[in-house]
C-alpha positions as CSV (number, residue, x, y, z in Angstrom):
1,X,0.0,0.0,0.0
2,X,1.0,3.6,-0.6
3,X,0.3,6.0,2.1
4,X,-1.1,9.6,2.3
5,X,2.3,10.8,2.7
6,X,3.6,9.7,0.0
7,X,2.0,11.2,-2.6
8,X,1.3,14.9,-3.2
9,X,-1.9,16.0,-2.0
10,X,-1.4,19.9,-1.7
11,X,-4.8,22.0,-2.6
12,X,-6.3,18.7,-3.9
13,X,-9.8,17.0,-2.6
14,X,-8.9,14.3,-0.5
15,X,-12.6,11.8,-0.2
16,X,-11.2,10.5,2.7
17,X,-13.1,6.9,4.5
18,X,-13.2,6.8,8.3
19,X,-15.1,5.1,10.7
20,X,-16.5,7.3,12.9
21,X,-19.5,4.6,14.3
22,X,-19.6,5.9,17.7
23,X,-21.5,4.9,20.7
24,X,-24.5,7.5,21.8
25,X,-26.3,7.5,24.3
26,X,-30.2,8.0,24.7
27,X,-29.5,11.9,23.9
28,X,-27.5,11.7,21.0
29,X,-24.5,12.6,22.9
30,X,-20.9,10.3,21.5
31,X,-19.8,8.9,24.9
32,X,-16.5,7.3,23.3
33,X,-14.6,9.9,20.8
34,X,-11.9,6.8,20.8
35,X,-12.6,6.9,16.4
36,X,-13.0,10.6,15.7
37,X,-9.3,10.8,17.9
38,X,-7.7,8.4,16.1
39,X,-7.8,9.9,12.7
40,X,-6.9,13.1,13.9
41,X,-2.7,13.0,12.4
42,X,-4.4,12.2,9.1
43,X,-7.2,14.9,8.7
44,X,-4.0,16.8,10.8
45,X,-1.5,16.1,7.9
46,X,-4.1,17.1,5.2
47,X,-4.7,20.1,6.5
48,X,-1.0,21.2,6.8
49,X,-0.9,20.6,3.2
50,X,-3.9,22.7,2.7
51,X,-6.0,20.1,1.5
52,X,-9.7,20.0,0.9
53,X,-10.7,17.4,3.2
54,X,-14.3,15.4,2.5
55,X,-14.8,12.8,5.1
56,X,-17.2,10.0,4.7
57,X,-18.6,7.4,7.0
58,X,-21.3,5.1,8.5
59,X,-23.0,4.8,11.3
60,X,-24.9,1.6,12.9
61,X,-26.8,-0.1,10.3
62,X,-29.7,1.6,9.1
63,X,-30.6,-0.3,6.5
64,X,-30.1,1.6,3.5
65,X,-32.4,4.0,4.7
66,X,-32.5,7.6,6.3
67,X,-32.8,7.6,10.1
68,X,-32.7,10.4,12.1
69,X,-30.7,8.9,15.2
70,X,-28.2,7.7,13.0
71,X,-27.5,10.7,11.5
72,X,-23.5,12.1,11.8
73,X,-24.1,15.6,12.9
74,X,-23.0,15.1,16.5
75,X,-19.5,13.6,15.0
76,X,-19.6,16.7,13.2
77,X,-19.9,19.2,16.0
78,X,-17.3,17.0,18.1
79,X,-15.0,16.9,15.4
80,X,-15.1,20.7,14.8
81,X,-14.2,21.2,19.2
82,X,-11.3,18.4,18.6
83,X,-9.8,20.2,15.6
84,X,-11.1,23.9,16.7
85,X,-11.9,24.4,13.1
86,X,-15.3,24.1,11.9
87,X,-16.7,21.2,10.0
88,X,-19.6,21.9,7.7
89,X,-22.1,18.9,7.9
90,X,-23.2,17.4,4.4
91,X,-27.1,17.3,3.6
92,X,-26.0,13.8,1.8
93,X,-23.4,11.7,0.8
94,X,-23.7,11.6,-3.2
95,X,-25.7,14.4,-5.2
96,X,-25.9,17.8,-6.8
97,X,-26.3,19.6,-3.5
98,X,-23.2,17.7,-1.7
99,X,-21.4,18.3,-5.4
100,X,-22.3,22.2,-4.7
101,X,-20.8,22.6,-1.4
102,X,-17.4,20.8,-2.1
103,X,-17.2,23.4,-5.2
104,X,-17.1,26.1,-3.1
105,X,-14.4,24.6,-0.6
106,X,-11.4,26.2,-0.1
107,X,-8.1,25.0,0.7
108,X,-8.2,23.5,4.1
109,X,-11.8,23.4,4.7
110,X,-13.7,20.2,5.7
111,X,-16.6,18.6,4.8
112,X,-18.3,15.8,6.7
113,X,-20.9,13.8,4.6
114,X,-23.7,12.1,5.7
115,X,-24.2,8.4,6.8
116,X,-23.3,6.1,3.7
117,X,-25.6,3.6,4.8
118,X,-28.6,5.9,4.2
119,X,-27.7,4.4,0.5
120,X,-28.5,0.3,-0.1
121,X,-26.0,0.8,-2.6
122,X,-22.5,0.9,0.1
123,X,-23.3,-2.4,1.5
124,X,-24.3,-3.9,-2.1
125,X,-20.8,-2.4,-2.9
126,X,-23.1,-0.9,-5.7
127,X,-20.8,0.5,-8.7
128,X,-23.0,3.5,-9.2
129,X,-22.9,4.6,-6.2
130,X,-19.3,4.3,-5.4
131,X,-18.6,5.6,-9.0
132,X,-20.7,9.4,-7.6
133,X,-18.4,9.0,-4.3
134,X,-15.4,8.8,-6.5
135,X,-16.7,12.3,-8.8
136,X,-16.3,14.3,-5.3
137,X,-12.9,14.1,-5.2
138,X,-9.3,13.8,-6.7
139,X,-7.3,11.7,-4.1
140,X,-9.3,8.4,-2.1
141,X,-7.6,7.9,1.4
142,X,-8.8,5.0,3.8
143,X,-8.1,5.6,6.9
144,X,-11.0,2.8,8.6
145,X,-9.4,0.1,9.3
146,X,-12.3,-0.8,11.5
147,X,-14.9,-1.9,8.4
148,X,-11.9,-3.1,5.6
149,X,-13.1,-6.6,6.3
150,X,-16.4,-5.2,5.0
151,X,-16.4,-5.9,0.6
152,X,-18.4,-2.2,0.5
153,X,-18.6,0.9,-1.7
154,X,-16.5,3.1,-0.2
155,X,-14.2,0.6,0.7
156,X,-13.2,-1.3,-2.2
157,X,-15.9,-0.3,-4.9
158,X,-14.5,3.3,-4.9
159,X,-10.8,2.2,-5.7
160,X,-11.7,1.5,-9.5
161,X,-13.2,5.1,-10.3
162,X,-9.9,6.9,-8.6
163,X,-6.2,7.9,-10.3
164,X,-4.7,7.9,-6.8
165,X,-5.8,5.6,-3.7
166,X,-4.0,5.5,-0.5
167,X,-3.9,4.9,3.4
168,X,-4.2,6.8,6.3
169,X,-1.5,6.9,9.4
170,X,-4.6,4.6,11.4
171,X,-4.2,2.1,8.4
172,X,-0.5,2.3,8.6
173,X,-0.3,2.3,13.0
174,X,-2.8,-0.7,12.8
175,X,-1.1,-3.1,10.0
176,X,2.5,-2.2,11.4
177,X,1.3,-3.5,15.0
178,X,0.3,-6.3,13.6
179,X,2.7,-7.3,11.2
180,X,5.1,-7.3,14.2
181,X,3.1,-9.4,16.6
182,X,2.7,-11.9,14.2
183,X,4.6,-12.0,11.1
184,X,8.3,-11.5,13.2
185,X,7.0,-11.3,16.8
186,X,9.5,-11.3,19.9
187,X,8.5,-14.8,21.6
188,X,7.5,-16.0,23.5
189,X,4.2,-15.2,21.0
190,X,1.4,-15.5,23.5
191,X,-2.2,-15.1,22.4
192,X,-5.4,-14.6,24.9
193,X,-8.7,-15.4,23.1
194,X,-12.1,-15.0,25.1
195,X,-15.7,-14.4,24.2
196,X,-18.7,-16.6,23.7
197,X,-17.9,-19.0,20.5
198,X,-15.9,-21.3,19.2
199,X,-17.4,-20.6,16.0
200,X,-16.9,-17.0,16.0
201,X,-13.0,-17.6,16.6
202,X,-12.8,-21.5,14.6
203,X,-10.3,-20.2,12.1
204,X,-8.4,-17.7,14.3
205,X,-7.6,-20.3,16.8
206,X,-6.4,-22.6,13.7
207,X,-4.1,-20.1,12.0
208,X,-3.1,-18.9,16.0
209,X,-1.9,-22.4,16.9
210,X,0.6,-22.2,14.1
211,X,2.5,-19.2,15.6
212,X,2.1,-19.1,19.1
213,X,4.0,-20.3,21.9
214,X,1.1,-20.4,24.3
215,X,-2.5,-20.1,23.9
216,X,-4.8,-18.9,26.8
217,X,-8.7,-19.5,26.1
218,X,-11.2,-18.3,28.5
219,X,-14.7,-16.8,28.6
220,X,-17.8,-18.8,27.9
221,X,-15.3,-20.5,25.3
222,X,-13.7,-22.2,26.9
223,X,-17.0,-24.4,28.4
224,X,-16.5,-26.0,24.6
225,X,-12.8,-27.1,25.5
226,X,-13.7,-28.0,29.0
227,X,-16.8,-30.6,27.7
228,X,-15.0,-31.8,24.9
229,X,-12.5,-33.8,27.7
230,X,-15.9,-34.7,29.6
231,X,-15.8,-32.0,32.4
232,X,-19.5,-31.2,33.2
233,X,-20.1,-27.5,32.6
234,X,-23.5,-27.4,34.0
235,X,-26.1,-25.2,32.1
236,X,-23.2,-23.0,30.9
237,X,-23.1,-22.1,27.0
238,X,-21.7,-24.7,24.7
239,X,-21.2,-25.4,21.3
240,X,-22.3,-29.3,21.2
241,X,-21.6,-29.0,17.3
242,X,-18.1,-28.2,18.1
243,X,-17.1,-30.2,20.8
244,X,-14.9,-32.5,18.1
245,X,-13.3,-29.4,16.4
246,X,-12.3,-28.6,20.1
247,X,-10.9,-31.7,20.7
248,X,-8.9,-31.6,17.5
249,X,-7.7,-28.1,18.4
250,X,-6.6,-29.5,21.9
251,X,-4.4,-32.1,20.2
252,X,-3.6,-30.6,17.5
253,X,-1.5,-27.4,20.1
254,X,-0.3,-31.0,22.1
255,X,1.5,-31.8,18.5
256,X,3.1,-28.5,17.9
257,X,4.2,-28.6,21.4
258,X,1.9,-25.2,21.9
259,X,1.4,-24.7,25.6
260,X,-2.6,-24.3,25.7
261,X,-4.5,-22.9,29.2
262,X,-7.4,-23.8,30.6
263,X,-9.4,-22.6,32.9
264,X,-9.0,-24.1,36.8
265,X,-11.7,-22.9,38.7
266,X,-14.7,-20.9,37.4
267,X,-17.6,-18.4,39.2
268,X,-20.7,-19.8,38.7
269,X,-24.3,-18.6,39.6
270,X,-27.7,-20.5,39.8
271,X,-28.3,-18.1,36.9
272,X,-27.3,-15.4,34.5
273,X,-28.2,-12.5,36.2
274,X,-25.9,-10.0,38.3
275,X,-28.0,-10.6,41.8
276,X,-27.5,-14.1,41.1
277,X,-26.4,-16.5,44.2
278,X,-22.4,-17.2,43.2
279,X,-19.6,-19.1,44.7
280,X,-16.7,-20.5,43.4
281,X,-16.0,-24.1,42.3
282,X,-13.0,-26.3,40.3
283,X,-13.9,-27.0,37.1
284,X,-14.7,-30.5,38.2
285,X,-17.1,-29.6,40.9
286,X,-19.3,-27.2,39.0
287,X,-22.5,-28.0,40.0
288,X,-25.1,-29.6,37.1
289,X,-27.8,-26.6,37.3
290,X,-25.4,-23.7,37.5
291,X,-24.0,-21.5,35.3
292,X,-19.9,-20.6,34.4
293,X,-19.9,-17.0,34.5
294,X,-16.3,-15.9,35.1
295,X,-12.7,-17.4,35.2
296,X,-12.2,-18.0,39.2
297,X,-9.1,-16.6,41.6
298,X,-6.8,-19.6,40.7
299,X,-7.0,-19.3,37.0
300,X,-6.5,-15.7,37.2
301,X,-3.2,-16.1,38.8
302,X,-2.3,-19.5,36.4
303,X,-2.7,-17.3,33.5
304,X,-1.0,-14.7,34.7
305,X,2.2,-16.9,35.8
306,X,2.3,-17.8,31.9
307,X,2.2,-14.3,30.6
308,X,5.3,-13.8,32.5
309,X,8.0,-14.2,30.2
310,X,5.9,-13.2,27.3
311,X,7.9,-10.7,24.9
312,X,4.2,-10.6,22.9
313,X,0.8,-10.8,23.8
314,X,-2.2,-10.2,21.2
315,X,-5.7,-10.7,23.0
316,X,-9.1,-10.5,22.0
317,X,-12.2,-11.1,23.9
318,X,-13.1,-11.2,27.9
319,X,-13.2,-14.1,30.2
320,X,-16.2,-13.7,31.0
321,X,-19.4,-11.9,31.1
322,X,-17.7,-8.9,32.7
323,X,-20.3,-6.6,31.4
324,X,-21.9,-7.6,34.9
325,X,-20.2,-6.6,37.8
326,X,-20.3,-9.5,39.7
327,X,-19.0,-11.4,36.8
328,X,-16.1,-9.1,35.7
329,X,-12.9,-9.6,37.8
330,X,-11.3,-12.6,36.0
331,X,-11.2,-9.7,32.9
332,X,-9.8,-7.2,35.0
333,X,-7.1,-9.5,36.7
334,X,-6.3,-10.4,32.9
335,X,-6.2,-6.5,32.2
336,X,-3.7,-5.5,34.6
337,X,-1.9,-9.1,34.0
338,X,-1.5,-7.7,30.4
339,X,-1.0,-4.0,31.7
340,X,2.1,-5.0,34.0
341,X,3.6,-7.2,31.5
342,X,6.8,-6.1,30.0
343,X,5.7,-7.3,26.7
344,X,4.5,-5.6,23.0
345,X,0.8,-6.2,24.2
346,X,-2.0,-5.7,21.3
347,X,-5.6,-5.8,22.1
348,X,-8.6,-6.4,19.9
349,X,-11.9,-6.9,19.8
350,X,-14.8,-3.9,21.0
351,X,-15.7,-5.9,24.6
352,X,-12.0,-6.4,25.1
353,X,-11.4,-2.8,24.9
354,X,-13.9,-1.5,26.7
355,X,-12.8,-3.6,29.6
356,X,-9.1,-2.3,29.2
357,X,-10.8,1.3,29.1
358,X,-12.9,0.6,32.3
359,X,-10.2,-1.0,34.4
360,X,-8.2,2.4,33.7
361,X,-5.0,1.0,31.9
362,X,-5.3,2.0,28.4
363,X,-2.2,4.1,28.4
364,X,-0.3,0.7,29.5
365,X,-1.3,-1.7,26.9
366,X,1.4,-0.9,23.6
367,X,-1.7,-0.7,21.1
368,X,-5.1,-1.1,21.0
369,X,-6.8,-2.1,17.7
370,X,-9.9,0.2,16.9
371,X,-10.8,-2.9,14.9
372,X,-13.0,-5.9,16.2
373,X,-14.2,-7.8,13.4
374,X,-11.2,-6.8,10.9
375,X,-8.7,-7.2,13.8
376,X,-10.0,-11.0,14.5
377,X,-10.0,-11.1,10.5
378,X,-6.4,-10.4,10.4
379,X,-5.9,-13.4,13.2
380,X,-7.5,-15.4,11.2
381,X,-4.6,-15.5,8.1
382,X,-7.1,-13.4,6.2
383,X,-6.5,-10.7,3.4
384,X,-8.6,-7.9,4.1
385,X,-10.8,-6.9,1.3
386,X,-10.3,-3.2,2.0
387,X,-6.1,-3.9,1.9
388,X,-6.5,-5.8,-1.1
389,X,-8.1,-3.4,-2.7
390,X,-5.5,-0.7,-2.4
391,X,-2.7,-2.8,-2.6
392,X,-4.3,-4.1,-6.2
393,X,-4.7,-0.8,-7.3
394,X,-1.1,0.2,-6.4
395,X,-0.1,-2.9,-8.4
396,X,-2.2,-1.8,-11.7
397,X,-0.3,1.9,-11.8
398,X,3.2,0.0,-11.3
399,X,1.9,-2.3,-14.4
């Protein structure tokens, strides 16, 4: 890939792709700015070189229709207090009025379009419609690594209708992280994975197991693991479908002499709910009618023992359901495990980073990915379709 500064953009009209998909609460009020601050050194760069700057993004799914909550005005408004410039707001994101207020742009003035989902035609990675994206503008910059795993318009469509296409300093921050945690990592390579499914992680744990040095799998997880070596697991969550794959996974880390943790002990309740009745058990005592909620004490401090001599540690996904207070201290004693460690430590995954944000230690973790779904992509061996695109286009000007 080419980057944004390596070609010339001075004076020119940068259509440049961010994610700015914030949270908001009932109000309409961004309570996480963690995306609008993360492409700040780009828009920051462009306008040093006095670029025109149009910014286009989505937010939540709304079905290729207008909705009014899901409008990007208040990105707009905290946009203009981050940069203390003002940021005009877009009626639209194609059209003759949108195509009338970037003509009368000036150098370094910014534009912020409005929600490409509004159009059916960014998910359908509809040519048309990326083809009208492409007319706003001379230079195409992605700078969301967050949705390149998504095959849309302004993602990949856009690439064929442009002369120049090129990353952002996000792109460029997030691939260099993770091209050194796993193409030429430091090792011991240690990789944490959490969350609910097997299924949602199958081919991340496969392609994982051939470049660790220790695999640590908790959350609701690892009750497929524990049941596929006949460890009752109560009413917990399992994947019955999977309970061979996990089996094969088990053996197949035992062949590759990959050290692979389980959990020890576990907080269960007599059912998923945060005044739930709780204790904590071994993972061969927990009781037939009860529920595995949380790593317990003695796994917290086994994991942490073999993140010791880590020199990497990439980890996406909690070890429990730490949304729940009762339920949330085996992810916070993996947090700070992490934190303390004196290893290159890359988290992924939008739970995982919101408990690394709660438990305060965000400015001791080395990088973490703004990326869930492309990050976990990227684990998986995959080439993201959003990458691709870019690098193929770099490719065709060489030819």
């Amino acid at each position: 890939m080419k980057y944004i500064n390596e070609v010339d953009i001075r004076e020119k009209r940068l259509l440049i792709r961010v994610d700015f998909n914030v949270p908001l609460d009932e109000h309409g009020n961004i309570t996480d700015d963690v995306r609008i601050r993360s492409v700040l050194p780009t828009i920051n760069h462009a306008l040093d070189e006095h670029a025109k700057i149009i910014l286009t993004s989505h937010m939540d799914r709304p079905g290729g229709q207008v909705v009014e909550k899901h409008r990007l005005t208040p990105v707009a408004k905290r946009l203009s207090r981050l940069l203390h410039k003002d940021v005009t707001m877009a009626p639209d994101c194609i059209g003759e009025k949108v195509k009338a207020l970037i003509a009368k742009m000036q150098p370094g003035d910014i534009i912020l379009l409005e929600n490409l989902r509004f159009h059916p035609g960014e998910e359908k990675n509809d040519p048309e419609f990326a083809k009208q994206l492409a007319e706003l503008a001379d230079i195409y910059v992605n700078d969301a690594f967050a949705v390149t795993h998504r095959a849309h318009a302004s993602v990949v469509g856009v690439t064929d209708y442009f002369k120049e296409c090129v990353a952002g300093f996000l792109m460029k921050t997030e691939m260099d992280y993770f091209h050194r945690s796993m193409e030429d990592p430091a090792r011991p390579l240690v990789a944490v994975i959490g969350g609910a499914k097997v299924s949602g992680k199958l081919t991340a744990l496969e392609n994982l197991l051939c470049k660790v040095d220790k695999m640590i799998i908790g959350g609701a997880m690892a009750n497929t693991f524990l049941k596929s070596i006949n460890w009752d697991v109560g009413k917990s969550k399992v994947e019955d479908d999977l309970l061979d794959t996990a089996k094969h996974l088990l053996m197949l880390a035992k062949e590759k002499g990959i050290k692979l943790y389980l959990p020890v002990d576990c907080v269960v309740a007599d059912r998923p709910d945060p005044k739930a009745e709780t204790k904590i058990t071994t993972v061969q005592e927990i009781p037939s009618d009860w529920y595995v909620m949380d790593i317990g004490p003695a796994t917290g401090t086994l994991f942490s023992e073999a993140l010791q001599n880590a020199k990497t540690i990439i980890w996406n996904g909690p070890m429990g359901a730490f949304e729940m207070d009762a339920f949330s201290r085996g992810t916070m004693s993996m947090v700070r495990a992490i934190a303390n460690s004196y290893a290159l430590t890359i988290v992924g995954g939008g739970d995982t980073d919101v408990a690394v944000h709660r438990a305060g230690e965000t400015s001791n973790i080395s990088y973490i990915s703004t990326g869930g779904g492309a990050f976990l992509e990227l684990l998986e061996g995959k080439k993201l379709p959003g990458v691709a695109a870019l690098e193929r286009f770099n490719r065709n000007m060489e030819d």
